[in-house]
PDB file of the backbone (N, CA, C, O) and the ligand in Angstrom, with CONECT records:
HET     ZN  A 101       1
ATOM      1  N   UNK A   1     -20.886  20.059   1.142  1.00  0.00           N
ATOM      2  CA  UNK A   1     -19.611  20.499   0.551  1.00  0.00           C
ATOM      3  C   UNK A   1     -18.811  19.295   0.083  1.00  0.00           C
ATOM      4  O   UNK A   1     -18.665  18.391   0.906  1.00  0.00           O
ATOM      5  N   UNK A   2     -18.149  19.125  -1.399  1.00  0.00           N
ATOM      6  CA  UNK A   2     -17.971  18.340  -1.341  1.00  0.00           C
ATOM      7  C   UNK A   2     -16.038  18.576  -1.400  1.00  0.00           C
ATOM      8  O   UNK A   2     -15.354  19.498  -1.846  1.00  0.00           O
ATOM      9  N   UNK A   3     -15.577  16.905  -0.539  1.00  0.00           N
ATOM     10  CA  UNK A   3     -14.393  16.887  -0.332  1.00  0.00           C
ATOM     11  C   UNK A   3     -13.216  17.603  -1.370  1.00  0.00           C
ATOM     12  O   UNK A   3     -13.306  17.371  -2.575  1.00  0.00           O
ATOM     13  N   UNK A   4     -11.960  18.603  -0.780  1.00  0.00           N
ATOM     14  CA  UNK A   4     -11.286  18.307  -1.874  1.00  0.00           C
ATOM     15  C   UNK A   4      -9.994  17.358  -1.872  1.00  0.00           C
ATOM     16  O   UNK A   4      -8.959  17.531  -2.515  1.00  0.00           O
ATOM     17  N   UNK A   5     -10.335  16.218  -0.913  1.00  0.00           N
ATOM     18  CA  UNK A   5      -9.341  15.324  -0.858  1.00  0.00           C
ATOM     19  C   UNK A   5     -10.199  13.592  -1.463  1.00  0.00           C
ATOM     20  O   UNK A   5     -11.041  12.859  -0.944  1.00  0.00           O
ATOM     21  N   UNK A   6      -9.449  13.548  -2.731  1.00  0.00           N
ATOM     22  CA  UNK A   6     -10.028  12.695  -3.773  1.00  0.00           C
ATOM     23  C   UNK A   6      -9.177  11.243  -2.720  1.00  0.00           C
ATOM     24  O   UNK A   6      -8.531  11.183  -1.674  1.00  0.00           O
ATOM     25  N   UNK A   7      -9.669  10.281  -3.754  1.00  0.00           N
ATOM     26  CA  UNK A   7      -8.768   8.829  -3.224  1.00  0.00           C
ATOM     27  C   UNK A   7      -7.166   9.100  -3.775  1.00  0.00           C
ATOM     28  O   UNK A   7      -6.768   9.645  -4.805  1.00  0.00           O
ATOM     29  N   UNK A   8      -6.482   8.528  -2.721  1.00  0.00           N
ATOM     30  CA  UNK A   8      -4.634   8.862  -2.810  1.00  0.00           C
ATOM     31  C   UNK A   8      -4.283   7.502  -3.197  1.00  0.00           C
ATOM     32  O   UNK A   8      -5.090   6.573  -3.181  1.00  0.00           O
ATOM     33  N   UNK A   9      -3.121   7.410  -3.527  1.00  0.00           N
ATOM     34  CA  UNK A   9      -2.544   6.180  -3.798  1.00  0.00           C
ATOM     35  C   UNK A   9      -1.047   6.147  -3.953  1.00  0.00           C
ATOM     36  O   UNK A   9      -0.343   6.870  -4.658  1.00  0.00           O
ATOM     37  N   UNK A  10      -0.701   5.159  -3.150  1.00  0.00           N
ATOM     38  CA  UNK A  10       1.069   5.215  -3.043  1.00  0.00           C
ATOM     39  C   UNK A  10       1.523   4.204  -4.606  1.00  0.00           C
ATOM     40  O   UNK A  10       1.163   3.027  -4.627  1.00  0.00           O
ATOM     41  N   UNK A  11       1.912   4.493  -5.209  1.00  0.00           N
ATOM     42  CA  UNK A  11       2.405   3.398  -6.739  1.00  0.00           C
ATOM     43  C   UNK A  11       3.998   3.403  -6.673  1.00  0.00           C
ATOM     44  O   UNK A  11       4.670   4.328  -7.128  1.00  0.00           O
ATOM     45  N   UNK A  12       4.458   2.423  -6.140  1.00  0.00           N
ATOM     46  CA  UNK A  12       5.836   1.760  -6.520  1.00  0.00           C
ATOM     47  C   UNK A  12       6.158   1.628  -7.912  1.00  0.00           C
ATOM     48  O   UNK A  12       5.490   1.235  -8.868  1.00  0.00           O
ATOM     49  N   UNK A  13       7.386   2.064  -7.801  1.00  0.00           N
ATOM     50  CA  UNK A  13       7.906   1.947  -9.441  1.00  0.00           C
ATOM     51  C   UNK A  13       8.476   0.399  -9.896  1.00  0.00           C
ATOM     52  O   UNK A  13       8.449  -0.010 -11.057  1.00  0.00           O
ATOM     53  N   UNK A  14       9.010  -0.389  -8.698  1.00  0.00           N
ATOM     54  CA  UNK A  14       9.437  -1.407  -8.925  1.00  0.00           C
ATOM     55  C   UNK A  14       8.687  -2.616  -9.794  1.00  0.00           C
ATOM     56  O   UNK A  14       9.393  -3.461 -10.343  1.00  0.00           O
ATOM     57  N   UNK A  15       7.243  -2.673  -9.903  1.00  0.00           N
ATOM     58  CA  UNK A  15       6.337  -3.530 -10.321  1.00  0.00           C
ATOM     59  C   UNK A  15       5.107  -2.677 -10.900  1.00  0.00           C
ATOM     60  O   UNK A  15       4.742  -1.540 -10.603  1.00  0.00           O
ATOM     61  N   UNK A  16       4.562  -3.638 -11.868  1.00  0.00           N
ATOM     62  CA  UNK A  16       3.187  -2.931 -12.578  1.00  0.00           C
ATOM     63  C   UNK A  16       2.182  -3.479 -11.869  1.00  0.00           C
ATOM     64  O   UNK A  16       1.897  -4.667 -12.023  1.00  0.00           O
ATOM     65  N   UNK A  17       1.549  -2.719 -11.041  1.00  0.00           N
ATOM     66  CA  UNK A  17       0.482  -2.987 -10.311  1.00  0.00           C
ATOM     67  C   UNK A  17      -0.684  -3.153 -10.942  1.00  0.00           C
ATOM     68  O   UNK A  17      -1.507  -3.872 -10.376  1.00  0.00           O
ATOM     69  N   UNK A  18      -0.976  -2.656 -12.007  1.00  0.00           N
ATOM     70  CA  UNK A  18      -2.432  -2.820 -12.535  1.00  0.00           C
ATOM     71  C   UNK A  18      -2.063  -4.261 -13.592  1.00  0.00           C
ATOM     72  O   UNK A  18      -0.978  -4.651 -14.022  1.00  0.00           O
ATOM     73  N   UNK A  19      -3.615  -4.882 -13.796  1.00  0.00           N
ATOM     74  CA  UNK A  19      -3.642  -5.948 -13.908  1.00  0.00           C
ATOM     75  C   UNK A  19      -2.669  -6.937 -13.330  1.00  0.00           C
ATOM     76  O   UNK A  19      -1.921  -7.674 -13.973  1.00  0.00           O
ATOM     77  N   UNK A  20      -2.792  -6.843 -11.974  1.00  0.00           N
ATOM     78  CA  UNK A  20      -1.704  -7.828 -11.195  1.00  0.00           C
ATOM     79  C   UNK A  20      -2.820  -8.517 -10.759  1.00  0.00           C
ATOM     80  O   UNK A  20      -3.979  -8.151 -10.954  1.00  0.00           O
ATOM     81  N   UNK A  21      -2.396  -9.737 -10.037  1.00  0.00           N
ATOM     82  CA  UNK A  21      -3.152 -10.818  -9.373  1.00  0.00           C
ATOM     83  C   UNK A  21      -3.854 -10.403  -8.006  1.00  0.00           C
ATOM     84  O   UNK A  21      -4.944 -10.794  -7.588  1.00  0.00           O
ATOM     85  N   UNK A  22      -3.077  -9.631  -7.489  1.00  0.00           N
ATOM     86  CA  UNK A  22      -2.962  -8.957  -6.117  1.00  0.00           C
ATOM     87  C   UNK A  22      -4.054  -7.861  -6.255  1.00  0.00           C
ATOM     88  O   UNK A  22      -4.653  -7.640  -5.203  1.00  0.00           O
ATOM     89  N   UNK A  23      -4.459  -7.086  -7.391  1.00  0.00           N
ATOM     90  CA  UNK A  23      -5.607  -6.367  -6.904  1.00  0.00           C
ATOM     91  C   UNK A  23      -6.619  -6.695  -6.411  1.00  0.00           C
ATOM     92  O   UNK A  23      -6.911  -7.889  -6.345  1.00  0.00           O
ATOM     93  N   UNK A  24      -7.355  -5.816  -5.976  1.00  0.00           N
ATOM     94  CA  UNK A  24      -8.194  -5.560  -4.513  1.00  0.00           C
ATOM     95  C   UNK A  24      -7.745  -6.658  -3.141  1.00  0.00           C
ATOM     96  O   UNK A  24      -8.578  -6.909  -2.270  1.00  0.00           O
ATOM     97  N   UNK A  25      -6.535  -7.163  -3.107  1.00  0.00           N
ATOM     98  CA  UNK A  25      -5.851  -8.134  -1.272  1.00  0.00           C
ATOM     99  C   UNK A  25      -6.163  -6.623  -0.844  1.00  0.00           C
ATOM    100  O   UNK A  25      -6.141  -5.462  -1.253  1.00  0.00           O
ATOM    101  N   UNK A  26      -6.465  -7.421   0.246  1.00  0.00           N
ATOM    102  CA  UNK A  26      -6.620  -6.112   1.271  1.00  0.00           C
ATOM    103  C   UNK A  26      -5.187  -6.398   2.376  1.00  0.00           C
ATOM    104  O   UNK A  26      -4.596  -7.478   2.390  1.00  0.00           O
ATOM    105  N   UNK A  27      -4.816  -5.265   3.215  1.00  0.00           N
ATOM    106  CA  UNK A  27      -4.152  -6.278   4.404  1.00  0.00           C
ATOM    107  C   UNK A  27      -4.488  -5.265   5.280  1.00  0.00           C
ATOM    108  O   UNK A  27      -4.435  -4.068   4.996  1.00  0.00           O
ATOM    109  N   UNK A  28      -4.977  -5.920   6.784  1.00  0.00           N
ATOM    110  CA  UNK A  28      -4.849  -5.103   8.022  1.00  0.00           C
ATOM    111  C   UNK A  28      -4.315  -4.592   8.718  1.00  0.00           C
ATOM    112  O   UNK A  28      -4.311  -5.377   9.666  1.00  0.00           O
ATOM    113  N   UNK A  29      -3.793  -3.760   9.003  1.00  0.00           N
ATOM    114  CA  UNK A  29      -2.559  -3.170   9.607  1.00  0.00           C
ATOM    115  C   UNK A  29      -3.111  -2.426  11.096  1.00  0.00           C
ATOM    116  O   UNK A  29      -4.206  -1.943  11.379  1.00  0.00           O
ATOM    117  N   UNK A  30      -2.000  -2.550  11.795  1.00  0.00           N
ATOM    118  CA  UNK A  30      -2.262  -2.128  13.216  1.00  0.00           C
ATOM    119  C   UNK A  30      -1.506  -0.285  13.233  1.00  0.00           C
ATOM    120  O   UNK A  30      -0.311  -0.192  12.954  1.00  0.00           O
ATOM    121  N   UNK A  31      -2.017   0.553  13.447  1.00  0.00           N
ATOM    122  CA  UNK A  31      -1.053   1.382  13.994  1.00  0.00           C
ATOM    123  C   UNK A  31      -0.374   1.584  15.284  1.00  0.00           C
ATOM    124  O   UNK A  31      -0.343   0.764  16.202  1.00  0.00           O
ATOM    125  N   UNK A  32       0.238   2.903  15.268  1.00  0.00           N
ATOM    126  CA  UNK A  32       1.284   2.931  16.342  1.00  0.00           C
ATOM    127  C   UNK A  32       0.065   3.699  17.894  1.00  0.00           C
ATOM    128  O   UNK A  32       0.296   4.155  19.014  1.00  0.00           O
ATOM    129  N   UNK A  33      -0.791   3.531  17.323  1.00  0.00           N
ATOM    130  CA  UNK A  33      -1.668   4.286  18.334  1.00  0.00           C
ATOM    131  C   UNK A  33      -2.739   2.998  18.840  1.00  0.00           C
ATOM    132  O   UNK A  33      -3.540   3.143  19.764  1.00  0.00           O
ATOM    133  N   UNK A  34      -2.625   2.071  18.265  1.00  0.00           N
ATOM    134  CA  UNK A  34      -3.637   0.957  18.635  1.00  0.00           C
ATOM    135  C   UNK A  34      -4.617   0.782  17.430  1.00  0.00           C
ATOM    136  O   UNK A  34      -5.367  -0.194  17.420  1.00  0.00           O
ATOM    137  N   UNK A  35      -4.645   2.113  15.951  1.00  0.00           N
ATOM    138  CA  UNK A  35      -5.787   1.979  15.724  1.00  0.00           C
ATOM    139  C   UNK A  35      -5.530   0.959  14.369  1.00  0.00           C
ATOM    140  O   UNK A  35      -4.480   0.494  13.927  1.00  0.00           O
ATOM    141  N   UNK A  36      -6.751   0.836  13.967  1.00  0.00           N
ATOM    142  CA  UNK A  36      -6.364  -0.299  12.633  1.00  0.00           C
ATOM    143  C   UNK A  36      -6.799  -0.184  11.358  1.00  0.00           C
ATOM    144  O   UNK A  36      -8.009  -0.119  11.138  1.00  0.00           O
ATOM    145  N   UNK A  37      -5.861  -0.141  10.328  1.00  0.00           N
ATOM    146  CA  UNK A  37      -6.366   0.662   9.141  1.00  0.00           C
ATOM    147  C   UNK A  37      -6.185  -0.698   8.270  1.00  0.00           C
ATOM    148  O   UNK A  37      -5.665  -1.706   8.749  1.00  0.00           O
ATOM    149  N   UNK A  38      -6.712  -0.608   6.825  1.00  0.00           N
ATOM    150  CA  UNK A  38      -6.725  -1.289   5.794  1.00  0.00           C
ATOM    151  C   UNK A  38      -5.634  -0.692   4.796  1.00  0.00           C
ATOM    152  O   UNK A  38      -5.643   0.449   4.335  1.00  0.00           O
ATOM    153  N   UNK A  39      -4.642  -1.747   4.543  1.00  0.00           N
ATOM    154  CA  UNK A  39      -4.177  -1.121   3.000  1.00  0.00           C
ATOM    155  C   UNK A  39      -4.653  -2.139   1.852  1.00  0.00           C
ATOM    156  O   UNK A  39      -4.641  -3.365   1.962  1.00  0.00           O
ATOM    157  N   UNK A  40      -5.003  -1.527   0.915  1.00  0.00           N
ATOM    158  CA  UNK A  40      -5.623  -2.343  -0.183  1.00  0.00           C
ATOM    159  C   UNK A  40      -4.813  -1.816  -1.551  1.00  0.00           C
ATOM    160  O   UNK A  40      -4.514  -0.665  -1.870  1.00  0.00           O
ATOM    161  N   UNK A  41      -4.514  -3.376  -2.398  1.00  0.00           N
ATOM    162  CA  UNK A  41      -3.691  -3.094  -3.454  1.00  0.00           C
ATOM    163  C   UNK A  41      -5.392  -3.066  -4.565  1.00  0.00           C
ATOM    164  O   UNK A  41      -6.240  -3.909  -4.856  1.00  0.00           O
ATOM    165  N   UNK A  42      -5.223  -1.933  -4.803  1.00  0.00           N
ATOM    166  CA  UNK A  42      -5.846  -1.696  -6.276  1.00  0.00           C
ATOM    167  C   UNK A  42      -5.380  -1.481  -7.557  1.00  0.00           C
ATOM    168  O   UNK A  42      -4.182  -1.761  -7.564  1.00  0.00           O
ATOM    169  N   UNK A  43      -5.757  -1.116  -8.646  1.00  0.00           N
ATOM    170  CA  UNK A  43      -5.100  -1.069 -10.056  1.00  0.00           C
ATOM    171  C   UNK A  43      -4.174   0.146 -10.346  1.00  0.00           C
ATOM    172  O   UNK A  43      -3.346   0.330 -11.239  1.00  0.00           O
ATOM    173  N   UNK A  44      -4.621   0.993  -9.200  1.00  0.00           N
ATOM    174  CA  UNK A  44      -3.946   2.565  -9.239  1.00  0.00           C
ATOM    175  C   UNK A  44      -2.631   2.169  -8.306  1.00  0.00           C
ATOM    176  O   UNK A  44      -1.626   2.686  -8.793  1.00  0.00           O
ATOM    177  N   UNK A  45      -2.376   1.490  -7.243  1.00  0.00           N
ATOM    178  CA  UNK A  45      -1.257   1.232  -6.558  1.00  0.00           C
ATOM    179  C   UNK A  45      -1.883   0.932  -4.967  1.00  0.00           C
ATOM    180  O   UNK A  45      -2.789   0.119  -4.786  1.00  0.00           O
ATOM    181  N   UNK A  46      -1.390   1.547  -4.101  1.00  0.00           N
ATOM    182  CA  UNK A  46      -1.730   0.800  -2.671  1.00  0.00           C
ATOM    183  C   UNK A  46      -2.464   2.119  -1.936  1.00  0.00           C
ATOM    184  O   UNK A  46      -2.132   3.304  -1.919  1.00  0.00           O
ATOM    185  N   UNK A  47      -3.030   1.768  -1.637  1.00  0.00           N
ATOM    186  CA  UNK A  47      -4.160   3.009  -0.611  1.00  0.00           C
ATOM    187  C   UNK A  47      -4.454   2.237   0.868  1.00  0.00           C
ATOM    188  O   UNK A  47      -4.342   1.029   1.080  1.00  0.00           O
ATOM    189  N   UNK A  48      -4.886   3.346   1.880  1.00  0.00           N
ATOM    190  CA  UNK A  48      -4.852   3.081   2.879  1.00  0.00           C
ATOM    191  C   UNK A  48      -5.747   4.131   3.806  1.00  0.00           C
ATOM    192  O   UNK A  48      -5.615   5.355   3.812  1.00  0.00           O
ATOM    193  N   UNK A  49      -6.535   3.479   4.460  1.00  0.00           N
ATOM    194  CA  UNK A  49      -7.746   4.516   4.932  1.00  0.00           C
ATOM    195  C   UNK A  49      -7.277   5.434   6.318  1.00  0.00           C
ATOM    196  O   UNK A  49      -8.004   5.861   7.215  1.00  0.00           O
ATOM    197  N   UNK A  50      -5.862   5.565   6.158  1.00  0.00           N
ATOM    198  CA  UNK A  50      -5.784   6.223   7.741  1.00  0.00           C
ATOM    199  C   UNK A  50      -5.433   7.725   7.233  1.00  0.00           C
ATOM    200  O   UNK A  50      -5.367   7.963   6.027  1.00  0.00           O
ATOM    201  N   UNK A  51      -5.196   8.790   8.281  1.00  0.00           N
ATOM    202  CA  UNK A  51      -5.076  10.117   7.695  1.00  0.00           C
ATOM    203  C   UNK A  51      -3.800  10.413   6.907  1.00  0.00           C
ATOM    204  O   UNK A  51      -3.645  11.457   6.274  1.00  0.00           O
ATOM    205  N   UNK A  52      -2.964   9.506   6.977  1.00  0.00           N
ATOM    206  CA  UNK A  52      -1.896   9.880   6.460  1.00  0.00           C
ATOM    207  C   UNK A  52      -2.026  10.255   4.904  1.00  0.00           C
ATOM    208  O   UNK A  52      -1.710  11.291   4.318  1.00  0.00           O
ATOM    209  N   UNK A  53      -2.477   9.314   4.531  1.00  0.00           N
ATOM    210  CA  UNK A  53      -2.680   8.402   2.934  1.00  0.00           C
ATOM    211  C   UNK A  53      -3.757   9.295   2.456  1.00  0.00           C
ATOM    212  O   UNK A  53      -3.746   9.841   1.352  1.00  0.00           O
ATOM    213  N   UNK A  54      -4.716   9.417   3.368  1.00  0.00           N
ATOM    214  CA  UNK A  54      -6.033  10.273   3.103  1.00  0.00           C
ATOM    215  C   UNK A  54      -5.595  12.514   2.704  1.00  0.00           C
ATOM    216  O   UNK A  54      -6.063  13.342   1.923  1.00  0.00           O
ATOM    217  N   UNK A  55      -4.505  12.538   3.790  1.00  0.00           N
ATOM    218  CA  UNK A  55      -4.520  14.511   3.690  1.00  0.00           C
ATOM    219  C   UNK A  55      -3.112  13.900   2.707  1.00  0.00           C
ATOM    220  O   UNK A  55      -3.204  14.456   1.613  1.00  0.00           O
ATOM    221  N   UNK A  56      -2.144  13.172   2.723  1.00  0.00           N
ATOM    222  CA  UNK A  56      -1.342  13.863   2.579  1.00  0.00           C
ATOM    223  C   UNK A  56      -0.953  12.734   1.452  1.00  0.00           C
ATOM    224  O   UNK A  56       0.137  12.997   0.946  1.00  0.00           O
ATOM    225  N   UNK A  57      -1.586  11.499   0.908  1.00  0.00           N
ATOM    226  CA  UNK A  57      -1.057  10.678  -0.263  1.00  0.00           C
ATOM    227  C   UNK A  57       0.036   9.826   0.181  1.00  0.00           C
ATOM    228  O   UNK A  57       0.544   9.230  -0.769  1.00  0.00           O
ATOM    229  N   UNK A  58       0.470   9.616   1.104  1.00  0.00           N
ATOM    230  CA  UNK A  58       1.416   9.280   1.729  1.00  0.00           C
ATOM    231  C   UNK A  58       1.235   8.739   2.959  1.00  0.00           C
ATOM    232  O   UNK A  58       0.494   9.364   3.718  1.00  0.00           O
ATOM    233  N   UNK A  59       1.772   7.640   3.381  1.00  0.00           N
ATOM    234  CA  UNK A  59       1.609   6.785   4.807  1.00  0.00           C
ATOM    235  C   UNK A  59       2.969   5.493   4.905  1.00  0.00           C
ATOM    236  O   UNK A  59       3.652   5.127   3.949  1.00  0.00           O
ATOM    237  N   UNK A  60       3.044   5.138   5.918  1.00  0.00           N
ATOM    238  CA  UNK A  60       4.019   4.168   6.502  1.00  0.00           C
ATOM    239  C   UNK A  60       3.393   2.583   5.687  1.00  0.00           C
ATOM    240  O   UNK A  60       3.861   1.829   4.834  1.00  0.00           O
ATOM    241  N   UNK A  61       2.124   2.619   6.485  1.00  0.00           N
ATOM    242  CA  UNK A  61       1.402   1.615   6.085  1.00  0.00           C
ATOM    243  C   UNK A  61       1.428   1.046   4.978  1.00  0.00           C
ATOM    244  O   UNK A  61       1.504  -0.181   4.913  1.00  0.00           O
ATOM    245  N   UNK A  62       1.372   1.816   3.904  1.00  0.00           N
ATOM    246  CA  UNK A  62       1.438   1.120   2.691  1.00  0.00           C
ATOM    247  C   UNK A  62       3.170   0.941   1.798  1.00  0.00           C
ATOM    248  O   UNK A  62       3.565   0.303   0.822  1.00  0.00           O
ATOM    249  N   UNK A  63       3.823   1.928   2.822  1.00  0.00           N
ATOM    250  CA  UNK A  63       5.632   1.631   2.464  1.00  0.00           C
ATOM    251  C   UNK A  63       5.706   0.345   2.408  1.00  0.00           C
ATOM    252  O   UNK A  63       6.051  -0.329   1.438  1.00  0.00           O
ATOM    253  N   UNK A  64       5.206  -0.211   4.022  1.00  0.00           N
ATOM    254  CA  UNK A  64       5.712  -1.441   4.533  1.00  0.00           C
ATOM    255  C   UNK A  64       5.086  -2.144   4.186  1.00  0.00           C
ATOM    256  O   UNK A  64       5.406  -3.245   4.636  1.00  0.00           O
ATOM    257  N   UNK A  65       4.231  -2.181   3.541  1.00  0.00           N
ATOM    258  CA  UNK A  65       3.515  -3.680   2.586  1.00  0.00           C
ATOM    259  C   UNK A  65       4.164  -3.322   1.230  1.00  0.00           C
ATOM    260  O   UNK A  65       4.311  -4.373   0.606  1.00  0.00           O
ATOM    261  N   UNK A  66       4.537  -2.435   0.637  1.00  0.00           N
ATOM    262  CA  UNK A  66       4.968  -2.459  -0.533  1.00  0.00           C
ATOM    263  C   UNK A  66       6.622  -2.961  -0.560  1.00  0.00           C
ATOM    264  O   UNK A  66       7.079  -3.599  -1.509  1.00  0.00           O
ATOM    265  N   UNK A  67       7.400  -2.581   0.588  1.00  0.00           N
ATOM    266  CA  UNK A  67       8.911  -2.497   1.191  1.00  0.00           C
ATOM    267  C   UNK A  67       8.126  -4.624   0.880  1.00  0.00           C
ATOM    268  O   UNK A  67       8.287  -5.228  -0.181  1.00  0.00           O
ATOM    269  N   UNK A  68       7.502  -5.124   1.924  1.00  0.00           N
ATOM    270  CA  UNK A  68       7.356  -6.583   1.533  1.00  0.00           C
ATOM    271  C   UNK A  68       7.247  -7.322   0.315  1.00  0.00           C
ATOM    272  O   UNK A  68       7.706  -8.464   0.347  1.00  0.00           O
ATOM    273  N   UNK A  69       6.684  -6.876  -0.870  1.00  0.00           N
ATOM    274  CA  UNK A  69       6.453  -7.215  -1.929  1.00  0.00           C
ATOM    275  C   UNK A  69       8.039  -7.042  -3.018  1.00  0.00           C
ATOM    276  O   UNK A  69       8.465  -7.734  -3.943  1.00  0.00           O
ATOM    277  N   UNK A  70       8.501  -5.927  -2.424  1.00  0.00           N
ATOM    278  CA  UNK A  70       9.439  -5.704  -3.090  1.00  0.00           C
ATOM    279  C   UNK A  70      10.261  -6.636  -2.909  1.00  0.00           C
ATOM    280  O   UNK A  70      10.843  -7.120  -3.879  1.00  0.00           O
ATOM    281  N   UNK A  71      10.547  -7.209  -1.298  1.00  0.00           N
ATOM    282  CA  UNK A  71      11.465  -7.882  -0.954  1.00  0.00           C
ATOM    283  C   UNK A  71      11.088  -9.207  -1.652  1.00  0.00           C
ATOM    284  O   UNK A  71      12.017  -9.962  -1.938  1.00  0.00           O
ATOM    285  N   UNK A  72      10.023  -9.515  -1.909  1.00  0.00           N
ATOM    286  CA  UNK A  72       9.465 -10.870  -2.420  1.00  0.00           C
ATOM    287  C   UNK A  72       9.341 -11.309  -4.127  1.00  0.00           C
ATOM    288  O   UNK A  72       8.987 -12.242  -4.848  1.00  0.00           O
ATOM    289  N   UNK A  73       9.895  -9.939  -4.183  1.00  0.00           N
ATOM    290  CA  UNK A  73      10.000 -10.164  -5.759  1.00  0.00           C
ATOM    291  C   UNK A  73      11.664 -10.197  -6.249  1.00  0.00           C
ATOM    292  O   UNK A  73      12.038 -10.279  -7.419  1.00  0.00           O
ATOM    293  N   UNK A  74      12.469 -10.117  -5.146  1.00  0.00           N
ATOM    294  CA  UNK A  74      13.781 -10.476  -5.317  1.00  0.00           C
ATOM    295  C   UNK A  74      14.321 -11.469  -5.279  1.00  0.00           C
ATOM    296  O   UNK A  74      14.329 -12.252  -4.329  1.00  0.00           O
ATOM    297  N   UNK A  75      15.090 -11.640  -6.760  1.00  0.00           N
ATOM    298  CA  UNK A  75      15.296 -12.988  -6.636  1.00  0.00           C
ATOM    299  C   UNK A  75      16.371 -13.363  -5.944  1.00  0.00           C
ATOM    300  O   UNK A  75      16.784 -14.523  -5.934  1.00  0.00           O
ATOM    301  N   UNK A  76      17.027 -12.174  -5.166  1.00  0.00           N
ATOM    302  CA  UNK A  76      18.261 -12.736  -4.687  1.00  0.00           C
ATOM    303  C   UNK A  76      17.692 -12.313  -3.241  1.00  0.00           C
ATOM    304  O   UNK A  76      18.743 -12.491  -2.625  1.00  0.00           O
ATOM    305  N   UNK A  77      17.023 -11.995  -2.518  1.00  0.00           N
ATOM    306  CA  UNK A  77      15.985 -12.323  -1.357  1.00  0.00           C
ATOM    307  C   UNK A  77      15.846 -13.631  -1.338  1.00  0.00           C
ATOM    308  O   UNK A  77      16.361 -14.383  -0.512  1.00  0.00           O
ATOM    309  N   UNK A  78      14.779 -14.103  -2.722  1.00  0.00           N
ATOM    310  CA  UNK A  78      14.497 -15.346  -2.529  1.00  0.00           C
ATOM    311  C   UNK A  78      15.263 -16.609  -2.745  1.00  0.00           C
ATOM    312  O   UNK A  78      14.823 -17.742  -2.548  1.00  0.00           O
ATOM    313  N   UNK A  79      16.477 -16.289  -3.179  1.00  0.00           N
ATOM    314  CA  UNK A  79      17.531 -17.524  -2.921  1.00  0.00           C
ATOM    315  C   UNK A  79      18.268 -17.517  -1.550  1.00  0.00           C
ATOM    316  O   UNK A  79      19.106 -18.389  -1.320  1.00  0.00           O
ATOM    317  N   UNK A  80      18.052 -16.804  -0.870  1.00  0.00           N
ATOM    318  CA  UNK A  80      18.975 -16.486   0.291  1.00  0.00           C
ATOM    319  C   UNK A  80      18.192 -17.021   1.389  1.00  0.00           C
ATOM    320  O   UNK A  80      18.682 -17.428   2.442  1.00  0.00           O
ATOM    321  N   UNK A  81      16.642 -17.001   1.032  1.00  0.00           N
ATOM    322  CA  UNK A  81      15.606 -16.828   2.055  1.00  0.00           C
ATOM    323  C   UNK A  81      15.785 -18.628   2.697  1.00  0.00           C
ATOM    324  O   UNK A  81      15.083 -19.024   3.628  1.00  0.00           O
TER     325      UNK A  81
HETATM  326 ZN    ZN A 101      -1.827   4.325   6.244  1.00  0.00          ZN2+
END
């Protein structure tokens, strides 16, 4: 049978993710349960192999790496920093 849950992807509006430098970084992330998932920036936006991202397109995991990038692309972050 095949799945009807395709690959999900979280895409921030703040930045154009495709053809960025950053596609395929992976980063490791710990969850709140001990377990450890991957979020990976691809050309579609940020994905993440845990169930969240997987049933529902949506996860923490990839907020908070994207919530980082965002912060890093501010330039008034980065004068302050
Ligand atoms: Zn996740």
């Amino acid at each position: 049978m095949k799945s009807k849950y395709g690959p999900r992807y979280y895409k921030p509006d703040f930045m154009d993710m495709k053809d960025h430098w950053a596609v395929g970084t992976q980063w490791p992330v710990e969850g709140s349960r001990g377990n450890n998932y991957t979020v990976e920036w691809t050309s579609k936006g940020f994905t993440c192999d845990c169930m969240g991202m997987t049933m529902h397109g949506k996860c923490k995991h990839t907020r908070a790496i994207a919530e980082r990038w965002q912060q890093a692309c501010d330039p008034n972050f980065a004068l302050g920093a």
